[in-house]
C-alpha positions in Angstrom: -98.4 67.7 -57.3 -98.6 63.8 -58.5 -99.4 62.5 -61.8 -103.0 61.5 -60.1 -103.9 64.3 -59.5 -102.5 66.2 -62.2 -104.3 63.7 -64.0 -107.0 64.1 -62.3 -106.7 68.2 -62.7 -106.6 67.1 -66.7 -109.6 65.4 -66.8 -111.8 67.7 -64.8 -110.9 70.3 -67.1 -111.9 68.6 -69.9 -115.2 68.4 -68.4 -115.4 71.8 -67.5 -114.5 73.0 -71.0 -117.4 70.6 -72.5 -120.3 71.8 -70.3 -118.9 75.4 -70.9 -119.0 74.6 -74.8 -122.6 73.6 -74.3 -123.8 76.5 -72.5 -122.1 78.6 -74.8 -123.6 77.2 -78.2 -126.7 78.1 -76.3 -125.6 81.8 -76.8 -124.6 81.1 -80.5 -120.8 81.4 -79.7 -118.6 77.9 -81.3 -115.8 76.9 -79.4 -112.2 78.1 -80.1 -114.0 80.9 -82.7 -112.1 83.6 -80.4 -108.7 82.4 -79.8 -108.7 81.2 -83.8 -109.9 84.2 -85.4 -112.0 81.9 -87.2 -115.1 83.2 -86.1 -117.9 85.5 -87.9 -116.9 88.0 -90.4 -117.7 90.8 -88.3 -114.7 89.8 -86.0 -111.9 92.4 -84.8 -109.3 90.8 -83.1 -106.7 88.3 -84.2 -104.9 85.8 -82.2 -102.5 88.3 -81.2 -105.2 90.9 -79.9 -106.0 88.2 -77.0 -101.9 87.5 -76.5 -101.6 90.9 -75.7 -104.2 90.8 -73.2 -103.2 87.7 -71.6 -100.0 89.5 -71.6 -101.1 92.5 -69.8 -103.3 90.1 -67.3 -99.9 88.1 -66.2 -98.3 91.6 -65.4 -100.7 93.6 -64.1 -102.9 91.0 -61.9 -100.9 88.0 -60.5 -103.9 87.2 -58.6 -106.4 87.3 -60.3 -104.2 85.6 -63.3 -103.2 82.8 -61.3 -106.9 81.8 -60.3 -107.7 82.8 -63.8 -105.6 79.7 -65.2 -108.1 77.4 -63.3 -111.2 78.3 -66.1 -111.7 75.9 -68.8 -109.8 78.0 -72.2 -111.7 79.3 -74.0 -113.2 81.1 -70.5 -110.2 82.1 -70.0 -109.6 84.0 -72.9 -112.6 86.2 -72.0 -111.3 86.9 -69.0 -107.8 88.3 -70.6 -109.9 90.8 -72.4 -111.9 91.7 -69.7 -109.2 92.4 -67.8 -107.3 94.4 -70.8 -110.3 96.1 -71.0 -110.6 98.0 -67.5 -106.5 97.8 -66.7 -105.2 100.4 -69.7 -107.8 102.9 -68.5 -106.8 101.9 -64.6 -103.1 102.9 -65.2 -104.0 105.9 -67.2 -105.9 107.0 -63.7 -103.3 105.5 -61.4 -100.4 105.7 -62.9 -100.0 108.8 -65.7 -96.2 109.4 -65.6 -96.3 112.6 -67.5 -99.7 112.5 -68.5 -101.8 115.7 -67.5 -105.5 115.5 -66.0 -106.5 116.8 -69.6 -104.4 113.9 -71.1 -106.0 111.0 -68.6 -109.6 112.9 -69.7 -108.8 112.7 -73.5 -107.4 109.1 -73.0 -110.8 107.9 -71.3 -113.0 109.7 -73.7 -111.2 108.0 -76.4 -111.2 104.4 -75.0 -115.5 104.9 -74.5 -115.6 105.8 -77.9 -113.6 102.6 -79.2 -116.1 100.9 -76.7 -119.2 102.3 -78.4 -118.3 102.6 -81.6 -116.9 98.9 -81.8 -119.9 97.6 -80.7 -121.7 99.5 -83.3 -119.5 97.5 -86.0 -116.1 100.4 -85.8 -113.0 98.1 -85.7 -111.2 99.5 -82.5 -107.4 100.7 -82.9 -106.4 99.2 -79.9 -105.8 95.4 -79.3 -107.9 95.2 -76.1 -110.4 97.0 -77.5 -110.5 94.7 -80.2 -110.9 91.8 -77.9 -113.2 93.3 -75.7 -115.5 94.3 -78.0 -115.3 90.9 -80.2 -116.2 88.9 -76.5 -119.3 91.2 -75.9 -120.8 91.5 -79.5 -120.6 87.3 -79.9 -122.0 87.5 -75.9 -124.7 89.5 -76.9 -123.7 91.1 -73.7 -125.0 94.7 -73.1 -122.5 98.2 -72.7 -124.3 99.5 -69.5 -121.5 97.6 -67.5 -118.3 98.6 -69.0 -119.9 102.1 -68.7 -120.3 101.9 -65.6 -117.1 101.0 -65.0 -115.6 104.1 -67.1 -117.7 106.2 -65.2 -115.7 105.1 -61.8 -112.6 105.9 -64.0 -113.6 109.3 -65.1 -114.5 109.9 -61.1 -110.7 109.0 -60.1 -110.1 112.3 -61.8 -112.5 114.4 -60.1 -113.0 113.0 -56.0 -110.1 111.8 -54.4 -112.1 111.7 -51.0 -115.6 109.6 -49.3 -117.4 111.7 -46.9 -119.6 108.1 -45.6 -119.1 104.6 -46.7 -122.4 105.0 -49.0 -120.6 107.9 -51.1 -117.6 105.4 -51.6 -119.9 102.2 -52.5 -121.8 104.2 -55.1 -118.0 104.4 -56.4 -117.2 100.9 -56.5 -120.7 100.3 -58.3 -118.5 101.1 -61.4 -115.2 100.0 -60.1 -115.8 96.3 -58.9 -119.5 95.6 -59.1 -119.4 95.7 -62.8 -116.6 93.8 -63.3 -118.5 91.3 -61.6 -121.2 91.5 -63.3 -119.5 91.6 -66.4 -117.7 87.9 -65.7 -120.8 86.4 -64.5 -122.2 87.5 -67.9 -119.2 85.4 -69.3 -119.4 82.7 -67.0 -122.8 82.1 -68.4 -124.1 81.9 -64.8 -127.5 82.2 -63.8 -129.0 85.5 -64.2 -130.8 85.2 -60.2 -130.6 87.9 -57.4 -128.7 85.6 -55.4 -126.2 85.1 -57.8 -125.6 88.9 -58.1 -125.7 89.9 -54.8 -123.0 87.1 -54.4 -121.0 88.5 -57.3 -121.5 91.9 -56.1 -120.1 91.3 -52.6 -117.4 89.8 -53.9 -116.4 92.1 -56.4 -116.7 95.1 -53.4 -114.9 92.4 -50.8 -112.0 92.4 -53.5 -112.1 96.3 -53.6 -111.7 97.2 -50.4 -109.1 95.0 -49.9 -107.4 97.1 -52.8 -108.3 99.9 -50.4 -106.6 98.9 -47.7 -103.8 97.1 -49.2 -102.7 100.4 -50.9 -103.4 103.0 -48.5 -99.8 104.0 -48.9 -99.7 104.2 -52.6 -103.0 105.9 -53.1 -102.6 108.7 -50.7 -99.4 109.4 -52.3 -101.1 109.4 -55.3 -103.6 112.1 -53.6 -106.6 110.2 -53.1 -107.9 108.6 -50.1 -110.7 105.6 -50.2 -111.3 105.4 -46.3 -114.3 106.7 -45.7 -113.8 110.1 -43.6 -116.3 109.3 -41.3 -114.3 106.1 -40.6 -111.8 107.8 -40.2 -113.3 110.2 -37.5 -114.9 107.7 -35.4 -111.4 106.3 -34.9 -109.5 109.5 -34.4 -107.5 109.3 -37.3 -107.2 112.4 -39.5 -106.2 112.6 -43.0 -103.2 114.3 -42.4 -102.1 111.4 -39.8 -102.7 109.1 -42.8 -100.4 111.5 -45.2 -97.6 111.1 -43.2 -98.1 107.6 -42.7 -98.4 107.3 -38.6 -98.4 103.6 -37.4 -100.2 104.7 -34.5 -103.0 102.6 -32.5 -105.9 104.5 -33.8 -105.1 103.7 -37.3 -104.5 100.0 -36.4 -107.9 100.1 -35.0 -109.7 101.8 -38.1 -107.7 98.8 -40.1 -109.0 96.4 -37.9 -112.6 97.6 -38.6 -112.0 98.0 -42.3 -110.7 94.3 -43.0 -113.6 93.1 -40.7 -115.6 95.0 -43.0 -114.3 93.3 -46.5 -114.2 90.0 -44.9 -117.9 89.7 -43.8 -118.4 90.5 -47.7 -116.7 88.0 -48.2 -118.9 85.2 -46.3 -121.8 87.0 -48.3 -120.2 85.9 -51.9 -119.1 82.8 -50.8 -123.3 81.9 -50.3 -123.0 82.9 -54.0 -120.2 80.4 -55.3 -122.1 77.1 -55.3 -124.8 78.4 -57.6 -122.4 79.0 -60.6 -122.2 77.0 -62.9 -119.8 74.1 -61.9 -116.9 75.0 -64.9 -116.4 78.3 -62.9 -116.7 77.6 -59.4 -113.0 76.7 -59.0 -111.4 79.7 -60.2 -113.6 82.0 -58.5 -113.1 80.1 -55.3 -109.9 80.3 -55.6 -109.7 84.3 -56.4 -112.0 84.7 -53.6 -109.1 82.7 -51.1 -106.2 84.5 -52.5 -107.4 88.2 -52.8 -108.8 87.9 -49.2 -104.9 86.3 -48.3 -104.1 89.9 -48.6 -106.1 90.9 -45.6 -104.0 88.4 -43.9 -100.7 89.9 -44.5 -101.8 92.6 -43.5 -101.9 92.0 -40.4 -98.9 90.0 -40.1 -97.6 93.2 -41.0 -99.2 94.5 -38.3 -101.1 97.5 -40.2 -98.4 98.6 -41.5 -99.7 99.4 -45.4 -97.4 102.4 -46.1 -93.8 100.6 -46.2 -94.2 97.8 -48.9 -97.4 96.1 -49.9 -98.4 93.0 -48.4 -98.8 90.4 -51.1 -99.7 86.5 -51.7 -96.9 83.9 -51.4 -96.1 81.2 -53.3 -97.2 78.9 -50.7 -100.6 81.2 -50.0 -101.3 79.9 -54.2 -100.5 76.6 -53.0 -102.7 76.3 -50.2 -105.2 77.8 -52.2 -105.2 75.1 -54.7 -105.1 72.5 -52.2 -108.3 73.8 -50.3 -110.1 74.7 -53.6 -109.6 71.0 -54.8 -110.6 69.3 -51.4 -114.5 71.5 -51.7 
């Protein structure tokens, strides 16, 4: 990239991060309060609270970091704890290593309570907690969300199948759509229908390409997130899917599926031009990369039990370079 338009890069941001500052002394917050520490009294994490989940954000969601580095700071800080927030609880569903069902149970039960109870003025013991709960108390952003989203956790442990696709998007209600409506709350975007039904379709366009970039992993796992009636109307059975047939019916039921996630995609892109300016870029660029994955998928031709198709370095690239140009 050349020194005009990294210059240029520079400068924008420092735009962004003004208008964001202004919106956000709207909401009573001051700029650089969270990432100093210096903030109100009443504060619970310290400097090293949102580290760890900027930490945990680079490791866990290359994605979703990368497009994350495009928000002005102090946005991005949010986003970190946001995204600590709903990844310890994914990995206890997804990934337990010796943890029982009772464990996972006792280790979501505990991390609502830190929610609830830090919001109530209860310092949380764990550093994302502590930064979570710091973001939405100066927010003044309500708990019905990041319920919601436990709830979908707490639901990993007990259905591992979706009869039709309605049972599976009343799933991703907690899942994705509250995510998204959790970072619109941040964004400080505008609080219309259009704006949610933008962020909901992209939060469920970003999902089912989870689903279908990890069919492989998650069946291994003993769950299944294509909807059996998908499934049936392609004559592919569950048991084809367990041991992981590359046959012609399941390239067709793919082929529906991604059509599926990408015309929820067109829907949020409608939605992108009425954020607020500061936050158009990254989520422009999130929406380009995550739906990228659809792509390799089918350069791998389906084929979503072998390896997991993934973003390149030049997919990021691209996606800067078109982001920029709009």
């Amino acid at each position: 990239m050349g020194h005009a338009e990294d210059a240029k890069m520079k400068d924008a941001d420092r735009r962004q991060t003004a208008q964001w500052a202004r919106t956000q002394r709207r909401m009573g917050i001051a700029l650089g309060d969270l990432e100093s520490g210096n903030g109100s009294e009443s504060a619970y994490a310290s400097p090293a609270d949102f580290a760890e989940c900027r930490r945990i954000h680079r490791r866990y969601g290359a994605t979703y970091y990368f497009a994350t580095l495009w928000f002005p700071k102090p946005i991005r800080l949010q986003v970190h704890a946001l995204y600590g927030f709903v990844r310890i609880p994914d990995e206890w569903v997804d990934n337990p290593g010796e943890l029982r069902v009772e464990d996972q149970r006792t280790n979501l039960r505990n991390w609502r309570l830190q929610l609830l109870n830090g919001m109530e003025g209860v310092k949380p013991t764990h550093p994302a907690m502590r930064a979570f709960c710091d973001v939405m108390r100066s927010g003044g952003h309500s708990v019905d969300e990041p319920i919601h989203f436990l709830n979908a956790m707490e639901q990993d442990l007990e259905v591992d199948r979706y009869e039709k696709y309605e049972d599976l998007r009343h799933y991703m209600r907690g899942s994705a759509i509250a995510v998204g409506k959790m970072m619109c709350d941040m964004l400080g975007a505008p609080q219309t229908g259009a704006v949610q039904l933008a962020a909901g379709a992209l939060g469920e366009a970003m999902q089912l390409t989870n689903f279908l970039r990890d069919v492989g992993e998650d069946i291994r796992r003993g769950r299944l997130y294509l909807p059996l009636e998908d499934l049936a109307s392609f004559g592919v059975t569950v048991e084809d899917i367990r041991a992981e047939r590359m046959t012609a019916a399941f390239a067709n039921l793919m082929r529906f599926e991604i059509a599926r996630a990408r015309a929820f995609y067109a829907m949020a892109d409608r939605g992108i031009p009425l954020l607020p300016i500061y936050a158009q870029r990254s989520v422009r660029m999130a929406r380009i990369l995550y739906s990228r994955i659809l792509d390799r998928i089918e350069a791998r031709h389906y084929d979503v039990f072998s390896g997991r198709a993934r973003t390149s370095p030049l997919d990021k690239l691209q996606a800067v370079v078109s982001t920029l140009r709009n």
